[in-house]
N, C-alpha and C positions, 0 to 999 in steps of 0.2 A: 652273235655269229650263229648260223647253222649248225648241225650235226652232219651236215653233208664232209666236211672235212677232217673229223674226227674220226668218222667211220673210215674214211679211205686211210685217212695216216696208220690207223690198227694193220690195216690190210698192206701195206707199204712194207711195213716195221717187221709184222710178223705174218710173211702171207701163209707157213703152213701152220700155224696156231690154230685149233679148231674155233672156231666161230659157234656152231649149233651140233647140237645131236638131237635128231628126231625120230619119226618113226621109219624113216628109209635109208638112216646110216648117218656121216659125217657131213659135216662142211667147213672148209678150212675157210682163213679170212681171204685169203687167195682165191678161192673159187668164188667166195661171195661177192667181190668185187667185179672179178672176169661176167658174172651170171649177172649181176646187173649193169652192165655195160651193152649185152646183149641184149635185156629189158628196152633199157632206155632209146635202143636203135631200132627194138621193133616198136615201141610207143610210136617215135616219130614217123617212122614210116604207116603207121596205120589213121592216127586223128592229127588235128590240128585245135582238140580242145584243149581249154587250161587243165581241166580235170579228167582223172583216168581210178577208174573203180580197181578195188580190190577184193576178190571174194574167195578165199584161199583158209584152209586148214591152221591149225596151232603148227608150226613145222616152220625149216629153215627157208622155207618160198618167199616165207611171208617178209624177212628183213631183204632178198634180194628184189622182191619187186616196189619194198619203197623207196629202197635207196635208186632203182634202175628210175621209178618215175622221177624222183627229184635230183638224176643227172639230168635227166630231161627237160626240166625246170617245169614240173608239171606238180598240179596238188594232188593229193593222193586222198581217193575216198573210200576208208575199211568198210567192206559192208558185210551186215549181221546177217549170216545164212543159215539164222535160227527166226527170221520176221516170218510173220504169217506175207504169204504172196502177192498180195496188194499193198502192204505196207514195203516189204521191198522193194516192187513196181513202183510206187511213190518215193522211193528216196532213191532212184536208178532217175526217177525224170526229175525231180526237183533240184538234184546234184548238176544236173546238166552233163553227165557221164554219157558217152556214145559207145565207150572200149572196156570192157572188165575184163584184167588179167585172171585166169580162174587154173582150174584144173579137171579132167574127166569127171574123177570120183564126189567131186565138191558139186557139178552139176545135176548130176544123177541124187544127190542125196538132197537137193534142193527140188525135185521135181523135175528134170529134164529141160532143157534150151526152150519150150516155152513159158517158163516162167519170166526170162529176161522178156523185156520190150521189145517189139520190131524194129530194126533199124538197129539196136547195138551189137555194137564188132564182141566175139569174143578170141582172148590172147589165148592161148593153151599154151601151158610152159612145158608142157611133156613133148608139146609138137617142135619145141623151140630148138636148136642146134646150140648148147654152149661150148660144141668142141673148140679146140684151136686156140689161136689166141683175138680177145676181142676185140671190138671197132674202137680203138683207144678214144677218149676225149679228156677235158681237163673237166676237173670237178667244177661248179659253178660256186658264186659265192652270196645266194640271196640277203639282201638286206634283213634285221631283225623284224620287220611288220611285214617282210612277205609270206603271204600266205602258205603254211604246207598241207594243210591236212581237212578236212572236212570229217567232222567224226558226229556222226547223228546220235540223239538219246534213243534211249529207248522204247520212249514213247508210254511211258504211263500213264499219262492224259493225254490225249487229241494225238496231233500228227507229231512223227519224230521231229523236231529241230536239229537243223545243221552245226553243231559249233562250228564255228571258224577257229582254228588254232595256226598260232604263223612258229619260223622256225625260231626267230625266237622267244616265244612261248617253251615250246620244246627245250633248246637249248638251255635255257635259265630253269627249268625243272629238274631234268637230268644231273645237271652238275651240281644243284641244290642239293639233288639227294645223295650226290657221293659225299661229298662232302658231310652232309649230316649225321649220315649214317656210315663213314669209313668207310666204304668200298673200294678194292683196289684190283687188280688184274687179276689175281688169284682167286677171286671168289667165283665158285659155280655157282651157277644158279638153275634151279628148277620149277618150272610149273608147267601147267596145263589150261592156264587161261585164257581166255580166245582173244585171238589179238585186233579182234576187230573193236575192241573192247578197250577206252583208253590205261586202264589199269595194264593191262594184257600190253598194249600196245608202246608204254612207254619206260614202266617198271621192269619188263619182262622180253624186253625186242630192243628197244633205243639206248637204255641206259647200259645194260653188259655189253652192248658192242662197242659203244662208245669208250669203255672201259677195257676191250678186247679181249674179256672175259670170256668164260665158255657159259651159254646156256645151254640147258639139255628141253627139248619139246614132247610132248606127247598129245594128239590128235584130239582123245578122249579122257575122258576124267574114268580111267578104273580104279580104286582105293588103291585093288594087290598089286597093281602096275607101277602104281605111284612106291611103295614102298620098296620093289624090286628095282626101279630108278635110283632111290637113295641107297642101296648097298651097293650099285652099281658105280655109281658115278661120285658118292659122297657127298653132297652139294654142301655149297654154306647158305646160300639163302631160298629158302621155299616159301613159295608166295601162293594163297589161295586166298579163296571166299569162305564163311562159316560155315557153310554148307558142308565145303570138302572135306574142311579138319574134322567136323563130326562124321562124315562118312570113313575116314580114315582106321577112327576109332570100333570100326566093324571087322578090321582086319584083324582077324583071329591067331596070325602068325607074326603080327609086327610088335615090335618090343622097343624098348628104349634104347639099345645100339643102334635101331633103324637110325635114330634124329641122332647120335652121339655128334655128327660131323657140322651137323646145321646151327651156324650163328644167329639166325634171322629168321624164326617161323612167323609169316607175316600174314596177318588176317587182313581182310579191305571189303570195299561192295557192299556192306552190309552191316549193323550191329551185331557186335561177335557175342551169342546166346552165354549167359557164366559158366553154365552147365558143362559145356563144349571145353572151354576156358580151365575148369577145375578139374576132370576128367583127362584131358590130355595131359594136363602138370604130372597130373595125377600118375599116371600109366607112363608115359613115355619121359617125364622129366624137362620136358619141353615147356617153357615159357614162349605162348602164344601171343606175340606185339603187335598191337593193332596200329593203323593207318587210318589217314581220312585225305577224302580227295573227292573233287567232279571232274565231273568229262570238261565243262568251264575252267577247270583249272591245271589241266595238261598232265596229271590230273590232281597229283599228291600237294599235299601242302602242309601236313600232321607225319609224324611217323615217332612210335614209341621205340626207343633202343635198349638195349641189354642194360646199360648204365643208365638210362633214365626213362623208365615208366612207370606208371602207378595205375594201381587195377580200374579197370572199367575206362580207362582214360585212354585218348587213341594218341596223344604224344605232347610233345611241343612244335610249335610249325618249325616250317625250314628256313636256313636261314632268305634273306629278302622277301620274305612272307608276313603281312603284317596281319594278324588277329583282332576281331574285338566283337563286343556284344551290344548290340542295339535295341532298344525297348522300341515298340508301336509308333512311338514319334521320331524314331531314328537318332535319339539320345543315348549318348552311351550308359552302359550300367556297370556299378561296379564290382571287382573279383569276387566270383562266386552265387551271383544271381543271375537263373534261368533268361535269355534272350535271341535273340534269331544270332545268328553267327554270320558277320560279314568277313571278308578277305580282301587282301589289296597285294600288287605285287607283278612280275614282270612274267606271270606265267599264268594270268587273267586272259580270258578268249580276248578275242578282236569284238566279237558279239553272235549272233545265229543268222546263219544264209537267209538271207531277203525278208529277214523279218525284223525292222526297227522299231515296232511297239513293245514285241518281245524286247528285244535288245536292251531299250530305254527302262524297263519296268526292274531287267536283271544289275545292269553296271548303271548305282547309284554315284551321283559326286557330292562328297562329305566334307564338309568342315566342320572337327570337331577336337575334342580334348580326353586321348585316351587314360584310363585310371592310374598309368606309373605318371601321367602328368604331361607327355608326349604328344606334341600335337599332330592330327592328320589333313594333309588336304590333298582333294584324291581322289580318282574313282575307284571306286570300290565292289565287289560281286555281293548281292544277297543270296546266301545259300536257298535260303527256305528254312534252316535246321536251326534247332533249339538246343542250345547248349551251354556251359558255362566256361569260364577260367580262373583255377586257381592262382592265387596268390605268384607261385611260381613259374606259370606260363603254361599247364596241362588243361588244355583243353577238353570236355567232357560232352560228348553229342546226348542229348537226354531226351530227343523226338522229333520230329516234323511238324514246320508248324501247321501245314495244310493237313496233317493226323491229328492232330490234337481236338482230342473232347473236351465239350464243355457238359459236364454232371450237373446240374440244382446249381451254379454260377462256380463250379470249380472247375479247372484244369486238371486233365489227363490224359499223359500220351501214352498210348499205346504199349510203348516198351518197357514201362515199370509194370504191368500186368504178364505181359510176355516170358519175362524173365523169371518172372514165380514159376508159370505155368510150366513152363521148361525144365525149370529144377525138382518135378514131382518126376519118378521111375517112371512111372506109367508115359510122360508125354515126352515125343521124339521132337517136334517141333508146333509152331502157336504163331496166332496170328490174330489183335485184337481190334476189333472195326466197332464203330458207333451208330446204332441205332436209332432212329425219333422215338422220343417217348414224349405226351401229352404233360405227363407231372413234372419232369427233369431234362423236358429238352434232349438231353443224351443218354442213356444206356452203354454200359460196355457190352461185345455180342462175341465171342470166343470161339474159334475155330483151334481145332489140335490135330497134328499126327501124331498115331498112339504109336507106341515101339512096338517091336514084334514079337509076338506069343502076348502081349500084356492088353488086359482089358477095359474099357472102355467105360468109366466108375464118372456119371457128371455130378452125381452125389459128393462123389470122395475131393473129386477136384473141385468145389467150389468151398468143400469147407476147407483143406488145404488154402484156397485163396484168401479165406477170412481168418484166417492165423496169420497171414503176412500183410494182407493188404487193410488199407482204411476198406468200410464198409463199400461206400459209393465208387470203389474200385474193384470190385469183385464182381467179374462176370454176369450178367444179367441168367445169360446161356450161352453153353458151353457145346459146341455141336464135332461131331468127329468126320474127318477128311481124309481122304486117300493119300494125297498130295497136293500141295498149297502148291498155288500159283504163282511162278518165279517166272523171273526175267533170266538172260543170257549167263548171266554172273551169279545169278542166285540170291539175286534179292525179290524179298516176298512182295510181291505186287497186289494188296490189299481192297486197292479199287477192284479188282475183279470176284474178288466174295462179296456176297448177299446176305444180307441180316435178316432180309424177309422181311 
C-alpha cells in the first residue's frame, strides 16, 4: 500500500493536531491536507506529465506538495538547490519535469528564474489561494510498484542518477522503522535535514506523519537555533549528519537538559567521527545511534536503538531487510569478516531512470547460503560498502570499496586513518585519499581541518598516527584545509581533493 492513505486518515482523525512547526509558524493535519488538494488541482490544471519537480526549503511546504502531487497520481521529483546550475539543469531535463512547485525565496537563493530551463512552468505556493474549503477528491490508491518518487544522487561520480523509488518502497520502509524502532503518535520530532535528501525526505517528512506526529522544521542548520528548538518544543527524536552533532557541540550555552527529552539522537549520511561520538556522551549525556541507509533503499535499512547498539556499529537492519557479506566472487563470508554489504527487501529501488547498465551492475540476482544457514534467492542491491556482521546481527560499515587503498599489497580504507586523526585536539575534522607511489602503488595523503585558535603541527600528527596506527597506514602527508568538501548532507566527497 501507499502512504497516500495514511497520511489522509492522520488528517481525518485529527485534522487540528499539528502536523509541522517551521520557520513561518504551524500546520495543522487539517491544513495539510486542505493545501494539498489545492496543490494537486493546480498540478492538473498546469502539466499533463507524469512527473512534477519539487524545489522547496526544509519547512511544512514540503509534506503538502508531495502529498498534493500524489493526489494527483503524479511522481514527485525533490530537487537539490544546493547542485551547481548545470547539474540541476540536467536533472530538471533528464527527470522529464516541465512544472517545479517552488517558492520566491527558494528562487532567488538559487540564482533567480534563469537558472530553471526554458519552457518550465514554475508553481509558487505563496501565489496559491488555500483559503476556503478545497477542490475535494478521494485519495487514489497506487499499486505497490508504482512509481512515487524520483530522487537523484548526488552525484560523486559523473552525472547524478535517478533512483526510481515506488510507493511501496516507501511504504515498507516507514512502517519498518516504526516498528523497529517504537515510534508512536507522541513522539516529536526534530531536524533540519533537507528534504530533498532521502534521509530528510522519509525519516523526517513520510514517517512522523504517517505516524501523525508533530515534526518541527528549520530552514538552516544554526547550532544556537537547533538547541533553542529542543527547549522549545522537547523533541523525542533528533535526526542529523556527523557534521551537525559536532557543530552542536560549539554551543557554548547548551547543556545536558537541552537533550534530557530526546529518545533517539540519531546520526546517518556519513560515518559518525568517535570523537563527535565521545564528546557529546560526554557533555550532554547523549547517546548518539547511528543508522545506515541509500537513497537505493528508501533509504534506512540499519538503525541502532537505546536497547540495542554497540559502538562503532550502525544497528541491526529492519525488520524485512535481509543483510549479508559477499567476497569478490559474490560468495558469502562468514560473521565477522570484512566484505562488500549487499541488501535485499521490499524497500530496494525499482532501478535508476533510463539507465539499465547502471541498474544491472547495482540489483544483482543471488543464489546463495547465508552463515545462520538460511538460504537466499533473490535480487539483491550491492552497496559498494565494506563492512562486516557480528555474530548477533550488528552490522559494522568499515569503508568503501571504491575508497579503499591498496599499500605494498595491503588493504586500507580510509576511515581507520580518519578516526585517529580526529581524535588528536588539534584536528576538527579529516579526510584520507590515496596517492601513486612507484614503490607501493598507494600512499595514504591526509587532509585536516584544524580546530579553532589550535595550530597546525604535521610533525605532531603523524607521529600521533604512528602510536595508533600500523606503519603503512600513517599518512604519507598530512596538508591543512579550510573546509573539506561535502555534499548536501555532509558527507565528505573525497574525489574532490588532490594528492598532487
Amino acid at each position: 500500500m501507499s502512504l497516500i492513505w495514511p497520511i489522509v486518515k492522520q488528517a481525518l482523525k485529527g485534522p487540528g493536531h499539528v502536523a509541522c512547526v517551521d520557520d513561518r509558524g504551524k500546520l495543522t493535519y487539517g491544513r495539510l491536507l486542505a493545501g494539498a488538494m489545492y496543490v494537486a488541482e493546480a498540478i492538473e490544471s498546469r502539466t499533463d506529465r507524469p512527473h512534477v519537480g519539487l524545489l522547496l526549503p526544509t519547512s511544512g511546504a514540503f509534506p503538502v506538495a508531495i502529498l498534493g502531487a500524489w493526489l494527483a497520481r503524479r511522481v514527485m521529483v525533490p530537487l537539490n538547490y544546493l547542485l551547481a546550475k548545470d547539474e540541476l539543469q540536467y536533472v530538471i531535463q533528464d527527470s522529464g519535469i516541465d512544472t517545479i512547485i517552488t517558492v520566491g525565496p527558494m528562487l532567488d537563493f538559487i540564482g533567480g528564474r534563469a537558472v530553471i530551463p526554458t519552457g518550465v512552468k514554475l508553481l509558487l505556493m505563496e501565489e496559491m489561494d488555500f483559503s476556503g474549503v478545497p477542490p475535494l477528491r478521494w485519495p487514489p490508491a497506487p499499486a505497490d510498484d508504482a512509481l512515487a518518487a524520483l530522487l537523484y544522487t548526488s552525484g560523486t561520480s559523473g552525472r547524478p542518477k535517478g533512483v526510481m523509488l515506488s510507493h511501496g518502497n516507501f511504504s515498507a520502509n516507514v512502517r519498518d522503522c516504526i516498528v523497529h524502532a517504537e515510534l508512536t503518535r507522541a513522539d516529536v520530532f526534530l531536524g533540519v535535514l533537507p528534504q530533498f535528501h532521502s534521509f530528510g525526505l522519509t525519516a523526517l517528512t513520510l514517517l512522523p506523519l504517517t505516524l501523525g506526529a508533530k515534526v518541527v522544521y528549520t530552514a538552516r542548520f544554526i547550532p544556537k537555533r537547533i538547541i533553542e528548538l529542543m527547549r522549545e518544543h522537547k523533541p523525542d527524536v533528533f535526526m542529523a549528519v556527523p557534521s551537525m552533532h559536532g557543530a552542536l557541540l560549539s554551543v557554548k550555552e547548551a547543556a545536558a537538559e537541552d537533550f534530557a527529552s530526546i529518545r533517539y539522537t540519531i546520526s546517518g549520511g556519513e560515518p559518525l567521527p568517535f570523537a563527535i561520538y565521545e564528546e557529546f556522551q560526554s557533555r550532554f549525556g547523549a547517546t548518539i545511534l547511528e543508522g545506515y541507509g541509500l537513497t537505493e533503499t528508501s533509504p534506512v535499512t540499519h538503525w541502532a536503538t537505546p536497547r540495542h547498539h554497540r559502538l562503532h556499529s550502525v544497528g541491526r537492519a529492519l525488520p524485512h531487510v535481509t543483510q549479508f557479506i559477499l567476497d569478490d566472487d559474490l560468495k558469502p563470508l562468514p560473521y565477522g569478516q570484512d566484505g562488500e554489504v549487499f541488501l535485499a527487501g521490499p524497500n530496494i529501488m525499482q532501478g535508476y531512470f533510463k539507465l539499465p547498465k547502471e541498474t544491472a551492475a547495482a540489483l544483482i540476482d543471488l543464489d546463495v547460503t547465508l552463515p545462520d544457514g538460511r538460504p537466499f534467492k533473490g535480487r539483491a542491491l550491492r552497496t559498494g560498502d565494506i563492512g562486516r556482521i557480528d555474530t548477533d546481527g550488528f552490522l559494522f560499515i568499515t569503508g568503501r570499496k571504491k575508497e579503499m587503498l591498496i599499500i605494498g599489497g595491503e588493504n586500507l580504507f580510509p576511515r581507520e586513518v580518519e578516526e585517529v586523526l580526529n581524535h588528536h585536539p588539534s584536528v576538527k575534522d579529516s579526510a584520507v585519499i590515496g596517492k601513486n607511489d612507484g614503490m607501493r602503488g598507494e600512499v595514504p595523503i591526509a587532509f585536516v581541518e584544524i580546530q579553532e585558535g589550535a595550530a597546525f603541527d604535521e610533525t605532531a600528527l603523524r607521529a600521533f598516527c604512528r602510536q595508533r596506527l600500523a606503519g603503512y597506514k600513517v599518512p604519507r602527508e598530512i596538508h591543512p584545509i579550510d573546509a573539506l568538501p561535502r555534499n548536501p548532507t555532509g558527507k565528505i566527497l573525497r574525489r574532490q581533493l588532490n594528492a598532487g
